[in-house]
PDB file of N, CA, C and O in Angstrom:
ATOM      1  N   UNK A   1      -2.212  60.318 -19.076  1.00  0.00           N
ATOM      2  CA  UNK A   1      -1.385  61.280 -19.781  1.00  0.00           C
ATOM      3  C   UNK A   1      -1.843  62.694 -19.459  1.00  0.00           C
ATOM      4  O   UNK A   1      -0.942  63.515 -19.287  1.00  0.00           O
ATOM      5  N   UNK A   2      -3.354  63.192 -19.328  1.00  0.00           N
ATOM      6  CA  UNK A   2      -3.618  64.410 -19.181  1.00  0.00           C
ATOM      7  C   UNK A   2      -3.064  64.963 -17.768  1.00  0.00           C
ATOM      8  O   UNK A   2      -2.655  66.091 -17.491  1.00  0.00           O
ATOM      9  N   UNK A   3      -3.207  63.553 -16.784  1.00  0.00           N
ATOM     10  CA  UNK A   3      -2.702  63.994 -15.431  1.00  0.00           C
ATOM     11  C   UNK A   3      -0.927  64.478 -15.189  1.00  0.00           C
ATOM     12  O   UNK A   3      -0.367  65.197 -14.363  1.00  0.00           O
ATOM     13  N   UNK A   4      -0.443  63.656 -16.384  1.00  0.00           N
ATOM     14  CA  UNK A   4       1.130  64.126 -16.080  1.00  0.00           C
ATOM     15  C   UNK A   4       1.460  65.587 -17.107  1.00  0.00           C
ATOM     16  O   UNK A   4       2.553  66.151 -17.152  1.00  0.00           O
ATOM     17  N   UNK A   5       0.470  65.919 -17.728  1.00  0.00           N
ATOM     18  CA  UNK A   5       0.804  67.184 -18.311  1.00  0.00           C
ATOM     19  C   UNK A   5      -0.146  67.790 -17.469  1.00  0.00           C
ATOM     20  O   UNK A   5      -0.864  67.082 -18.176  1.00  0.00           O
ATOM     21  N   UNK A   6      -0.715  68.244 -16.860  1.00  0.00           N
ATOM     22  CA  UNK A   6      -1.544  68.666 -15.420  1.00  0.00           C
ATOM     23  C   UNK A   6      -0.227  68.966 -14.753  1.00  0.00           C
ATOM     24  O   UNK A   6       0.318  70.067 -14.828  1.00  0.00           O
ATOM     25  N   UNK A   7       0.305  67.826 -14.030  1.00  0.00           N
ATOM     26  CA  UNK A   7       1.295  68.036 -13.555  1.00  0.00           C
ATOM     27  C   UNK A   7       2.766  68.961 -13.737  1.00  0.00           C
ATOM     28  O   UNK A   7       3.465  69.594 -12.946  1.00  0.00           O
ATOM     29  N   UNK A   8       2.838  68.649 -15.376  1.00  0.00           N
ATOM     30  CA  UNK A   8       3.845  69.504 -15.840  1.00  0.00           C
ATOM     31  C   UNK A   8       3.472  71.320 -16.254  1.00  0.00           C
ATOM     32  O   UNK A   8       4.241  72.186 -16.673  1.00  0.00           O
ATOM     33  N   UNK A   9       1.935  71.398 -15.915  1.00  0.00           N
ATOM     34  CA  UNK A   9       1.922  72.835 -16.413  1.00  0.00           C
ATOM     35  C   UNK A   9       1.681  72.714 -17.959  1.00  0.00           C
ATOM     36  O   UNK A   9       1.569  73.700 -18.688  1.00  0.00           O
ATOM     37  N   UNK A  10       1.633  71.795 -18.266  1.00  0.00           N
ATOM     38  CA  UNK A  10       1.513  71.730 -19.803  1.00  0.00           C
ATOM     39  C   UNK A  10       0.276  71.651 -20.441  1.00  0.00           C
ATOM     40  O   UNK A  10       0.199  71.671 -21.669  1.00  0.00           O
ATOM     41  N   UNK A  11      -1.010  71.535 -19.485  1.00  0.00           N
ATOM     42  CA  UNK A  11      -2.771  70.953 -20.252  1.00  0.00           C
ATOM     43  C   UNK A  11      -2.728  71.774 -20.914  1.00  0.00           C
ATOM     44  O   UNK A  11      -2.469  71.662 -22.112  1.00  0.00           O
ATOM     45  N   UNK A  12      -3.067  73.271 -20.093  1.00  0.00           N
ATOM     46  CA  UNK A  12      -3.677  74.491 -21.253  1.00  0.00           C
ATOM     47  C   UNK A  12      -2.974  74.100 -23.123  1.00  0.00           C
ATOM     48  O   UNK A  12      -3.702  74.346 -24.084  1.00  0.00           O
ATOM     49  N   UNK A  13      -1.607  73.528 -23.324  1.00  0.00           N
ATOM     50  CA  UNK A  13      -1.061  73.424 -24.529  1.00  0.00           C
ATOM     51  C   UNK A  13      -1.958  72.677 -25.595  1.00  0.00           C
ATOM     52  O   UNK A  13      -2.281  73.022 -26.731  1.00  0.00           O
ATOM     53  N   UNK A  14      -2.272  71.481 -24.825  1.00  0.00           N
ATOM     54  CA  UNK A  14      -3.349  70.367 -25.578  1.00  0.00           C
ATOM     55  C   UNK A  14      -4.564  70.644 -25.513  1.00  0.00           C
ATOM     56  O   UNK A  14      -5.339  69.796 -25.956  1.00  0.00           O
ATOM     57  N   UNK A  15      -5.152  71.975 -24.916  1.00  0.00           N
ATOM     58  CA  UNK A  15      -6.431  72.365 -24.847  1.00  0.00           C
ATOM     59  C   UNK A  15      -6.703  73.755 -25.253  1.00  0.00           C
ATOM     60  O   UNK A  15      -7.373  74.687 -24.808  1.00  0.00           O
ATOM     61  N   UNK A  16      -5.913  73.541 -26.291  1.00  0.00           N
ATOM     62  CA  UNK A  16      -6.140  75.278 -26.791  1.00  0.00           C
ATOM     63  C   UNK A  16      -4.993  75.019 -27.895  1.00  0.00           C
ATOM     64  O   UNK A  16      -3.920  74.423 -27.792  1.00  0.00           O
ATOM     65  N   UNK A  17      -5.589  75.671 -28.976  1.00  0.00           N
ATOM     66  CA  UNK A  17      -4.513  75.831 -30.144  1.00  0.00           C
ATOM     67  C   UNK A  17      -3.653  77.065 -29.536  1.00  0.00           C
ATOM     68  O   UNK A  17      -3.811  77.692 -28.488  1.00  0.00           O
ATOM     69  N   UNK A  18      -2.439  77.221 -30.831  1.00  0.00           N
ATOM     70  CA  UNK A  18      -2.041  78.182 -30.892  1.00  0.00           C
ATOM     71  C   UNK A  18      -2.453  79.704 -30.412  1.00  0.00           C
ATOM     72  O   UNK A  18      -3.145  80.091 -31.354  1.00  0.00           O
ATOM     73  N   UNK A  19      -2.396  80.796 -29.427  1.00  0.00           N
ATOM     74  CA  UNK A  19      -2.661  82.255 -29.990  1.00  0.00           C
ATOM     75  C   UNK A  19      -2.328  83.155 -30.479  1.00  0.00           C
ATOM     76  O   UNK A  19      -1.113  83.318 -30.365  1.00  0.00           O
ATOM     77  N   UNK A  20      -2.941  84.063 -31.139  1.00  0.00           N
ATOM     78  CA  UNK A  20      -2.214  84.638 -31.994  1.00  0.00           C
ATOM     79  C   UNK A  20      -1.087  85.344 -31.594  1.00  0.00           C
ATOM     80  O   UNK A  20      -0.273  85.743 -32.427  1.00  0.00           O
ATOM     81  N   UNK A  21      -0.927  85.585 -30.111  1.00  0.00           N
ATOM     82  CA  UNK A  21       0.204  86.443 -29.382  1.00  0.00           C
ATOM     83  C   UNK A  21       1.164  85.765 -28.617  1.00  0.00           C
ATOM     84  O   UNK A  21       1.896  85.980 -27.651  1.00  0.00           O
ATOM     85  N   UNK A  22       0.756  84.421 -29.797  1.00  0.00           N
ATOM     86  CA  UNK A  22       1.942  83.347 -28.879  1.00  0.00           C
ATOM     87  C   UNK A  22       3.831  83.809 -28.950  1.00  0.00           C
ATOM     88  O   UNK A  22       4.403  83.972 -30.028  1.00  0.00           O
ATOM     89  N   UNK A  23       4.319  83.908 -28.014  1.00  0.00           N
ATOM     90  CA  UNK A  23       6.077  84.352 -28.231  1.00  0.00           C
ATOM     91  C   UNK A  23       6.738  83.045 -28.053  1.00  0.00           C
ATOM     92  O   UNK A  23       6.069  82.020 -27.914  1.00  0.00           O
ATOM     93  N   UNK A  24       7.948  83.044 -28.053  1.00  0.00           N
ATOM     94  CA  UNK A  24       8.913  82.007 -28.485  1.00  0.00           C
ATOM     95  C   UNK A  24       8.580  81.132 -26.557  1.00  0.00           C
ATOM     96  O   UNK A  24       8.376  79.921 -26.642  1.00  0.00           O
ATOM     97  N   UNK A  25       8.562  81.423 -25.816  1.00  0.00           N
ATOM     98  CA  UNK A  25       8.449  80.995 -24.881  1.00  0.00           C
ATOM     99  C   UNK A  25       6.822  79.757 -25.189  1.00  0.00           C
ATOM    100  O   UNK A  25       6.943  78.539 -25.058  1.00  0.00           O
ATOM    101  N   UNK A  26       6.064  80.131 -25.412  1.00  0.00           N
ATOM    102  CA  UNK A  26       4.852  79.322 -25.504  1.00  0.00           C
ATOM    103  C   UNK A  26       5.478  78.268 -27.036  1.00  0.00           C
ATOM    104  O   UNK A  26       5.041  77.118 -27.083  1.00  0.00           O
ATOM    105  N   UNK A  27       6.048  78.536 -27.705  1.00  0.00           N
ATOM    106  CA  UNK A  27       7.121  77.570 -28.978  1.00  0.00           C
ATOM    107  C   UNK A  27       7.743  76.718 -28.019  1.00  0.00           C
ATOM    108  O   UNK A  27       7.676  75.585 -28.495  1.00  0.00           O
ATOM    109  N   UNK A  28       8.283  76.684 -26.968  1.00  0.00           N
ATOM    110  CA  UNK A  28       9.049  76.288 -26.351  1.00  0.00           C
ATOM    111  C   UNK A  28       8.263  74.959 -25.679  1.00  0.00           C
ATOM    112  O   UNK A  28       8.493  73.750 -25.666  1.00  0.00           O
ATOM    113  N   UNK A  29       7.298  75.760 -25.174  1.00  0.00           N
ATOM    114  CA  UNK A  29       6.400  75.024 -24.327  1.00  0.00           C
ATOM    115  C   UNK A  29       5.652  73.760 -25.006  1.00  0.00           C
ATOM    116  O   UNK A  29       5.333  72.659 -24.558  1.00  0.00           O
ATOM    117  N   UNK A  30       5.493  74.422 -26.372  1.00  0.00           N
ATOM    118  CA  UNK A  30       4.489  73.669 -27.211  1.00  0.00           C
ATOM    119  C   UNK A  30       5.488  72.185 -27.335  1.00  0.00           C
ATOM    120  O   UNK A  30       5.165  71.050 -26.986  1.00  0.00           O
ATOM    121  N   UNK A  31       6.762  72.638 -27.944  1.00  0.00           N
ATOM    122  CA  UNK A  31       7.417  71.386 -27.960  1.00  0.00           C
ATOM    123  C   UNK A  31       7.945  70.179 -27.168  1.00  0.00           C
ATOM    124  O   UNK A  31       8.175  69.023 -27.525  1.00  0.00           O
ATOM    125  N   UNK A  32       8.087  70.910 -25.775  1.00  0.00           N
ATOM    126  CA  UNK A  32       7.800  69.800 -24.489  1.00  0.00           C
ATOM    127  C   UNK A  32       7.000  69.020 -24.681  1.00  0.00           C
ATOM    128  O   UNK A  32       7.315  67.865 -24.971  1.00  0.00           O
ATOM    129  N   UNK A  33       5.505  69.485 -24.560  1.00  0.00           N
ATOM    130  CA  UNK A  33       4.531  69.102 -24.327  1.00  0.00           C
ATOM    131  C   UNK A  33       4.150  68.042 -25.425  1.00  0.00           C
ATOM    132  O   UNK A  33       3.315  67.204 -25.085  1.00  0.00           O
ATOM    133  N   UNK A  34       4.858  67.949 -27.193  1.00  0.00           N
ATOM    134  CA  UNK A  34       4.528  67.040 -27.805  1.00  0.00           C
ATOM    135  C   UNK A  34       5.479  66.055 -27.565  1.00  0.00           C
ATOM    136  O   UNK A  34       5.286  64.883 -27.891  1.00  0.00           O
ATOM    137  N   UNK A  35       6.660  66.509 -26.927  1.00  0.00           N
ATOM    138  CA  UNK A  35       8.033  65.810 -27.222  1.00  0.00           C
ATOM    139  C   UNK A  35       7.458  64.819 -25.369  1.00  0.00           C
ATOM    140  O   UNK A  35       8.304  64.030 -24.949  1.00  0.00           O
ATOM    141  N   UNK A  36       6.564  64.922 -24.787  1.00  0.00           N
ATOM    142  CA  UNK A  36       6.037  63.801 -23.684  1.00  0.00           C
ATOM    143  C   UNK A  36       4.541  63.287 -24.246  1.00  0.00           C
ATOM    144  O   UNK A  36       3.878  62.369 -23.765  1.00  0.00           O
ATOM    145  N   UNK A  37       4.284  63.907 -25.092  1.00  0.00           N
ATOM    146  CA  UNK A  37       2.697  62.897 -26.005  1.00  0.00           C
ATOM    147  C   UNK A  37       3.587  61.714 -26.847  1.00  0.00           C
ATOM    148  O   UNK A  37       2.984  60.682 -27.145  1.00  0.00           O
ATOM    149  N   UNK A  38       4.891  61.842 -27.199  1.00  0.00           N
ATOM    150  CA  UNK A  38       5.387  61.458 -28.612  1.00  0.00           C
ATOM    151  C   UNK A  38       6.164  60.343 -27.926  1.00  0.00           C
ATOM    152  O   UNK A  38       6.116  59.359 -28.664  1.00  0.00           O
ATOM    153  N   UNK A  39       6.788  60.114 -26.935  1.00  0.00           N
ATOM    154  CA  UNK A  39       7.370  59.805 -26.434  1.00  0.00           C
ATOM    155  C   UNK A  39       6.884  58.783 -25.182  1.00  0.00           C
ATOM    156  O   UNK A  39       7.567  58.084 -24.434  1.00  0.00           O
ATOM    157  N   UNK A  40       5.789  58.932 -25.240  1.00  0.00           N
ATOM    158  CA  UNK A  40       5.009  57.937 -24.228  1.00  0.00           C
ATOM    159  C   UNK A  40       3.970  57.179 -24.909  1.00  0.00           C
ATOM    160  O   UNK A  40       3.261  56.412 -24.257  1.00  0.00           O
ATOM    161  N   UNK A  41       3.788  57.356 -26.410  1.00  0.00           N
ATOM    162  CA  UNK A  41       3.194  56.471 -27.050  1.00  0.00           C
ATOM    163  C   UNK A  41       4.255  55.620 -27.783  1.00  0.00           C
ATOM    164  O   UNK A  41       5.453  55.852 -27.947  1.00  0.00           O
ATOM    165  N   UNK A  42       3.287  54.276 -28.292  1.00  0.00           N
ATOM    166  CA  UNK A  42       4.148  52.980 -28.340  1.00  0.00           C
ATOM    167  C   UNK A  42       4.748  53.118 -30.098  1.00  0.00           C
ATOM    168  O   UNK A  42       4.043  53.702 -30.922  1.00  0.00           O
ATOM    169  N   UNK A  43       5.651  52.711 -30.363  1.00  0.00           N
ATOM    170  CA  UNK A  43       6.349  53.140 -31.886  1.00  0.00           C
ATOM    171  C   UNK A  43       5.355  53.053 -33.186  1.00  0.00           C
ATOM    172  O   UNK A  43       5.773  53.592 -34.211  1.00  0.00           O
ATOM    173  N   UNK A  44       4.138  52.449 -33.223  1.00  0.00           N
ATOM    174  CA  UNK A  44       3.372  52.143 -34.293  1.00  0.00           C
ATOM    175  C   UNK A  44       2.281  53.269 -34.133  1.00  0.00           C
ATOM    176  O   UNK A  44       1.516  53.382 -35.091  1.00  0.00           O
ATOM    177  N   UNK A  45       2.112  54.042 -33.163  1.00  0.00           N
ATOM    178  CA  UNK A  45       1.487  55.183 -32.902  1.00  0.00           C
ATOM    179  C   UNK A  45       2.527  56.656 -33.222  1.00  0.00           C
ATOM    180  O   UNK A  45       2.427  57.722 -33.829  1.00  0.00           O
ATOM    181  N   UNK A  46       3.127  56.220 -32.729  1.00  0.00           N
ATOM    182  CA  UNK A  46       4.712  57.486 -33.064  1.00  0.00           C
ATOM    183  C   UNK A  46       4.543  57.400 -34.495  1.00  0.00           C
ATOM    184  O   UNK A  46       4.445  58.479 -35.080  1.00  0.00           O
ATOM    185  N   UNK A  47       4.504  56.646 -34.983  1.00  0.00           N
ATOM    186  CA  UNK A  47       4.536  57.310 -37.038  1.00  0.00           C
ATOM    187  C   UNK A  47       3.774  57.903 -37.055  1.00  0.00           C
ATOM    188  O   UNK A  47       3.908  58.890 -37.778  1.00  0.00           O
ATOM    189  N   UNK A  48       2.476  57.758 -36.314  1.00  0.00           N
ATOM    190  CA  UNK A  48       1.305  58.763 -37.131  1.00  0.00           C
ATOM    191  C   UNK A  48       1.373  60.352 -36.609  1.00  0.00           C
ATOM    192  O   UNK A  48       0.614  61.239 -36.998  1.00  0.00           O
ATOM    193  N   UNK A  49       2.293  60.484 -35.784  1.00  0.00           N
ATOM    194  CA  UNK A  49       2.889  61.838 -35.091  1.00  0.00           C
ATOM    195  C   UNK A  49       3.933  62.914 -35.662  1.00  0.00           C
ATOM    196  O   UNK A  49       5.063  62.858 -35.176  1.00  0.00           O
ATOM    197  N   UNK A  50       3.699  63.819 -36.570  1.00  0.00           N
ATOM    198  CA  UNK A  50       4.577  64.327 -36.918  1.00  0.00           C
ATOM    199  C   UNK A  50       5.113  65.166 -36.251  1.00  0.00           C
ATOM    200  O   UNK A  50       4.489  65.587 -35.277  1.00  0.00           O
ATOM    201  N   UNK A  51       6.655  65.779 -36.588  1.00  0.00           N
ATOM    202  CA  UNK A  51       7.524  66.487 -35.231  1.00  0.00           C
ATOM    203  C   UNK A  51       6.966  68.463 -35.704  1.00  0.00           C
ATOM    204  O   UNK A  51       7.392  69.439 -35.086  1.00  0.00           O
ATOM    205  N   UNK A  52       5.854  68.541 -37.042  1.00  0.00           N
ATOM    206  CA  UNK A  52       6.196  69.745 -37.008  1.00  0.00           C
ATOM    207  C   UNK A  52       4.430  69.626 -36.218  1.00  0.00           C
ATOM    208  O   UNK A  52       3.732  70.548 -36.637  1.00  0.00           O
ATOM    209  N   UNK A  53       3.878  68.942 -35.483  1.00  0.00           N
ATOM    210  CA  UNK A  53       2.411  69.180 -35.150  1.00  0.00           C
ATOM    211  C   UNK A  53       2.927  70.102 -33.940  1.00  0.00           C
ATOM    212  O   UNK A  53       4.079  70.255 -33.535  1.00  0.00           O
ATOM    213  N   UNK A  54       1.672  70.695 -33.463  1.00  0.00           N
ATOM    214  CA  UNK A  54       1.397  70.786 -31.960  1.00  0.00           C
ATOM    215  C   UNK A  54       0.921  69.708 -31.128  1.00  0.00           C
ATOM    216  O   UNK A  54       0.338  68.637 -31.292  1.00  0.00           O
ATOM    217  N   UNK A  55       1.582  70.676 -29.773  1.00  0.00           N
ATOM    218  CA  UNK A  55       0.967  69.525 -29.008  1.00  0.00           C
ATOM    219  C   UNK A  55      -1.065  69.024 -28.853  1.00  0.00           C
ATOM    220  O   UNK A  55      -1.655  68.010 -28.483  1.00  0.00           O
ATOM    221  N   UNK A  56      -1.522  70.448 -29.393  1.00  0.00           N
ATOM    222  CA  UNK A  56      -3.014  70.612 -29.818  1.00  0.00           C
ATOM    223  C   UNK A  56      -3.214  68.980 -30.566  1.00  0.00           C
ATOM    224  O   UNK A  56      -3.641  67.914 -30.122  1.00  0.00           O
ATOM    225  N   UNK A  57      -2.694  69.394 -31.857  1.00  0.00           N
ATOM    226  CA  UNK A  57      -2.666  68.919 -33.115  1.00  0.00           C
ATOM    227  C   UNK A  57      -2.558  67.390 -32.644  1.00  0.00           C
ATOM    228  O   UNK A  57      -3.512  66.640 -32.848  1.00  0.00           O
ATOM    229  N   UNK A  58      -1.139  66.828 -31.874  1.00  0.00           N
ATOM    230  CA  UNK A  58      -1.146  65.601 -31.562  1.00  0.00           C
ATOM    231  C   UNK A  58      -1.712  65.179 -30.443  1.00  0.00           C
ATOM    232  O   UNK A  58      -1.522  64.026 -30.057  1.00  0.00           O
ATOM    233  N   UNK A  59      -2.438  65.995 -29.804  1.00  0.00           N
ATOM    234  CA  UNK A  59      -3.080  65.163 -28.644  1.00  0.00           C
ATOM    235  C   UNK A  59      -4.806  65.148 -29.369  1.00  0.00           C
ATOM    236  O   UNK A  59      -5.423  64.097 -29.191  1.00  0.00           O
ATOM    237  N   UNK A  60      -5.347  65.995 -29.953  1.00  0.00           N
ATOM    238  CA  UNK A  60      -6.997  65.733 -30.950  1.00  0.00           C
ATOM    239  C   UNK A  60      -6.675  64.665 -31.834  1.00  0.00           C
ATOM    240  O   UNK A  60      -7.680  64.034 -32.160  1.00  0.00           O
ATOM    241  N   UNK A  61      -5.362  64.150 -32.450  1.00  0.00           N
ATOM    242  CA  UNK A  61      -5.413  63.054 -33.194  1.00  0.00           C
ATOM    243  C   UNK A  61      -5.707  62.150 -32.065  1.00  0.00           C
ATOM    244  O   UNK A  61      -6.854  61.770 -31.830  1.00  0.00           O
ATOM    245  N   UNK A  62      -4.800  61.842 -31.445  1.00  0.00           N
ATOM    246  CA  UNK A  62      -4.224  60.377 -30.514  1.00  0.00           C
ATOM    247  C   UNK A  62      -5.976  60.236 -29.788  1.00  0.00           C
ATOM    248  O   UNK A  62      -6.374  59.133 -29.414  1.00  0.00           O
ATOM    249  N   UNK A  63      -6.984  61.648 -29.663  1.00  0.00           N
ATOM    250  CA  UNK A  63      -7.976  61.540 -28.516  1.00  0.00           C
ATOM    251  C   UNK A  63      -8.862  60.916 -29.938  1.00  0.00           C
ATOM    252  O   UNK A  63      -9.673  60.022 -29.699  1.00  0.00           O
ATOM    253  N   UNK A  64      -8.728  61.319 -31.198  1.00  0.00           N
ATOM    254  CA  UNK A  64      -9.898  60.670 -32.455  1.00  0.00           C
ATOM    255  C   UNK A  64      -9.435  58.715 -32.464  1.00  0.00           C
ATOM    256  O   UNK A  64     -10.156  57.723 -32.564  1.00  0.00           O
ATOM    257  N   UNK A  65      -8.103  58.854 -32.327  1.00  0.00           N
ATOM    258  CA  UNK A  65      -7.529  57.392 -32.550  1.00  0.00           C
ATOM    259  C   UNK A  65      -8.092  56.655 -31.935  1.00  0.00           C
ATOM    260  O   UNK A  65      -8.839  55.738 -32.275  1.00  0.00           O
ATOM    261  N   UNK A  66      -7.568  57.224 -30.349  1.00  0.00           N
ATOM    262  CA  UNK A  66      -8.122  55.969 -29.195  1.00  0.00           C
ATOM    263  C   UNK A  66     -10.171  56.239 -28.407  1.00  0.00           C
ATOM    264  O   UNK A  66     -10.956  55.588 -27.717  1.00  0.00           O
ATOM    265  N   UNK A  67     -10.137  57.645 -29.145  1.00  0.00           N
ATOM    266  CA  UNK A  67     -11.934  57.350 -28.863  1.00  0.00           C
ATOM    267  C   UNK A  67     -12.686  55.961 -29.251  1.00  0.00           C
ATOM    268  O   UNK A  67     -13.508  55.332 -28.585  1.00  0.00           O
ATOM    269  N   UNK A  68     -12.186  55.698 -30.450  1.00  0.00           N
ATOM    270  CA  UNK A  68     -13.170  54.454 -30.495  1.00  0.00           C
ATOM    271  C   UNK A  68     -12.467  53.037 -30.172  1.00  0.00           C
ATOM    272  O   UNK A  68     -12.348  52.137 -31.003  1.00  0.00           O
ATOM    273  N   UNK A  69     -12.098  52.991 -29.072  1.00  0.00           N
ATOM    274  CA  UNK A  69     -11.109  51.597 -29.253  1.00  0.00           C
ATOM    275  C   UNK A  69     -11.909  51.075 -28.029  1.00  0.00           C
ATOM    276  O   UNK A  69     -12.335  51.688 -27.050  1.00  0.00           O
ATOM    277  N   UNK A  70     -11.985  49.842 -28.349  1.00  0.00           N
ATOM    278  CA  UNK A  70     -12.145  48.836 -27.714  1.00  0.00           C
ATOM    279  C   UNK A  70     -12.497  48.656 -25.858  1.00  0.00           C
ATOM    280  O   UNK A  70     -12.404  49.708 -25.224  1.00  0.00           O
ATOM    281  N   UNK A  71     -12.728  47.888 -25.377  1.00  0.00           N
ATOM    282  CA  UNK A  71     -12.593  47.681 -24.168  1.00  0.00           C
ATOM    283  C   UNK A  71     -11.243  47.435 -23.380  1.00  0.00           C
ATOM    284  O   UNK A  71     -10.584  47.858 -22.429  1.00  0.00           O
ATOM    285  N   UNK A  72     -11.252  46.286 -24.587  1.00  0.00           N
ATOM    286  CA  UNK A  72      -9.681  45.819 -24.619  1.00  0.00           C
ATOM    287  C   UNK A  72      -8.678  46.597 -24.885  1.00  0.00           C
ATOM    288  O   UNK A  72      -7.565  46.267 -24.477  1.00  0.00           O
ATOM    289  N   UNK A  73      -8.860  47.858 -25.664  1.00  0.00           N
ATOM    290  CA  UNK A  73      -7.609  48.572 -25.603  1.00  0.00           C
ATOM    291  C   UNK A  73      -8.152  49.601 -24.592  1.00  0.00           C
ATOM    292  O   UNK A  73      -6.985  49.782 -24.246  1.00  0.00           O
ATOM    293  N   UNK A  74      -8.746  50.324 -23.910  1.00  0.00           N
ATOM    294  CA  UNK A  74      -8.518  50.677 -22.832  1.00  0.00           C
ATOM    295  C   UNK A  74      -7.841  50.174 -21.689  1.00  0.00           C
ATOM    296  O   UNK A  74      -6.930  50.834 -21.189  1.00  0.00           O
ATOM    297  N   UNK A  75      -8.207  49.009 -21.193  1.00  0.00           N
ATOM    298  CA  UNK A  75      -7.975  48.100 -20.038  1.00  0.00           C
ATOM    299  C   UNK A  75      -6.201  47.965 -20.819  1.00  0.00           C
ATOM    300  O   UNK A  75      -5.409  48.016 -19.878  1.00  0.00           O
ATOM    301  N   UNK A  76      -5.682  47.867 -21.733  1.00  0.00           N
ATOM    302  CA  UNK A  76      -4.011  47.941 -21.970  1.00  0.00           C
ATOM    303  C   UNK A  76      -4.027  49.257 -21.528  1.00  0.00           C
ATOM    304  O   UNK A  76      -3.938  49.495 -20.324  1.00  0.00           O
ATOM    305  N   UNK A  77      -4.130  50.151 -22.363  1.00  0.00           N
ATOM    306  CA  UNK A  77      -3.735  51.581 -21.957  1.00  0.00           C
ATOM    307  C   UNK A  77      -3.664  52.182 -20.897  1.00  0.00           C
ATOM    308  O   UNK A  77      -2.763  52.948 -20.554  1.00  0.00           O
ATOM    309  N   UNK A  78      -4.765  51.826 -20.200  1.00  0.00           N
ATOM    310  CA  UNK A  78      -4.520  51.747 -18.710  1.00  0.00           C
ATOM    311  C   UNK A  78      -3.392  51.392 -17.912  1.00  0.00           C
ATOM    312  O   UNK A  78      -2.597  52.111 -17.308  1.00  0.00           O
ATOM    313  N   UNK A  79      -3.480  49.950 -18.038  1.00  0.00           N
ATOM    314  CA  UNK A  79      -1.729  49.065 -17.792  1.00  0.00           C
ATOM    315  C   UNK A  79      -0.790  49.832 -18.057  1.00  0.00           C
ATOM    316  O   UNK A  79       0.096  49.875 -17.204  1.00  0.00           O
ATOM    317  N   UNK A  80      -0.638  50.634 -19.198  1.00  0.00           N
ATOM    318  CA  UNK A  80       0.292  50.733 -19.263  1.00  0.00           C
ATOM    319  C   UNK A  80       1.012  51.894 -18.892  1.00  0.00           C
ATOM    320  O   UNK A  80       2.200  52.107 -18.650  1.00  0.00           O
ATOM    321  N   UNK A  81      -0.670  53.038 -18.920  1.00  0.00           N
ATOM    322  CA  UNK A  81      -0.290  54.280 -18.410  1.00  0.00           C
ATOM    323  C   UNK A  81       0.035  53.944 -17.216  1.00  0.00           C
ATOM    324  O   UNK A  81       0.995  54.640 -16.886  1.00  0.00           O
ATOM    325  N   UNK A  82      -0.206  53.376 -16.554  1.00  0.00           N
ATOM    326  CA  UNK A  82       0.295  53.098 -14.822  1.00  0.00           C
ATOM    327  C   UNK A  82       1.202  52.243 -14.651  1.00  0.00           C
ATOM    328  O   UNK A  82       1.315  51.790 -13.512  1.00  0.00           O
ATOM    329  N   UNK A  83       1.972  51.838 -15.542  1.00  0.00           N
ATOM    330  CA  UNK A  83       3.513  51.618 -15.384  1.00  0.00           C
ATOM    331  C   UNK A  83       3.952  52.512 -15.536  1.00  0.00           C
ATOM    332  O   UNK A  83       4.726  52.858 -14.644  1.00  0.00           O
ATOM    333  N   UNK A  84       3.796  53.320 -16.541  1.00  0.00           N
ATOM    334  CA  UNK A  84       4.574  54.827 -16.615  1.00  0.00           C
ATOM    335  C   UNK A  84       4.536  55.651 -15.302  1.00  0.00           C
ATOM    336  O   UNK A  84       5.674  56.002 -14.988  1.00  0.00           O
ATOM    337  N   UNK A  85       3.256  56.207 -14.148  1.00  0.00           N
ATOM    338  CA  UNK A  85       3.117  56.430 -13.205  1.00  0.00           C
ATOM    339  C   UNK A  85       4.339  55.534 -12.335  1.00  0.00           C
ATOM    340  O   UNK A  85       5.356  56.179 -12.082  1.00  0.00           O
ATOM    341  N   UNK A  86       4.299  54.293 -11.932  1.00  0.00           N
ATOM    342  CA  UNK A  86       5.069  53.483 -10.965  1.00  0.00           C
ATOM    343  C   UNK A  86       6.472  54.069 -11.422  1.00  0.00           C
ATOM    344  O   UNK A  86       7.305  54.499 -10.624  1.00  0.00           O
ATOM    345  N   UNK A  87       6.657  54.031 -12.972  1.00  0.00           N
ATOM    346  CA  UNK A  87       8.559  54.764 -13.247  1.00  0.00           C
ATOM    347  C   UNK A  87       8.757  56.246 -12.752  1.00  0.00           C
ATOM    348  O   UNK A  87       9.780  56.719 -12.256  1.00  0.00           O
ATOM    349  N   UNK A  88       7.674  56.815 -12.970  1.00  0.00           N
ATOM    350  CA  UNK A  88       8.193  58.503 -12.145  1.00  0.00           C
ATOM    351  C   UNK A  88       8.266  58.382 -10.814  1.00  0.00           C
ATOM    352  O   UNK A  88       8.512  59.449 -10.251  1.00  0.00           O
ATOM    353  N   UNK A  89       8.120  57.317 -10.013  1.00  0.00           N
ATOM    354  CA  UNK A  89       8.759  57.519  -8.548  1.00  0.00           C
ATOM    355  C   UNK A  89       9.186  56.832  -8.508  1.00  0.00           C
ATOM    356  O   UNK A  89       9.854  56.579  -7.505  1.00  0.00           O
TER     357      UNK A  89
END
């Protein structure tokens, strides 16, 4: 996921809150950037995502969620992030 917001121009969003001299253009940005965190996680993860977060906000949850998970849920997440990779080309 960090690599396809890399890709989109979007990291700095999930790696930096808000600034204070943010203009409607960086609003703009912010909401892309949650509206592909929100949207590429699986529906029982999507509840815990609210639509007024940042993309900050929802990518430090999803990184507290899946920090402590398993072996086994890495090795899925993996899978699955790289089906998502194989659908963008």
């Amino acid at each position: 996921m960090q690599i396809l917001l890399m890709r989109m121009c979007l990291i700095d969003l999930v790696d930096h809150d808000r600034p204070q001299d943010a203009d409607g253009s960086w609003e703009k940005a912010d909401k892309w950037a949650f509206s592909e965190i929100y949207f590429r996680c699986k529906p029982e993860t999507q509840a815990s995502l609210m639509d007024n977060m940042s993309a900050n906000q929802a990518w430090t949850m999803l990184e507290d969620l899946f920090q402590s998970s398993s072996s086994a849920n890495v090795f899925q997440l993996t899978l699955t992030f790289n089906s998502l990779l194989v659908s963008l080309f």
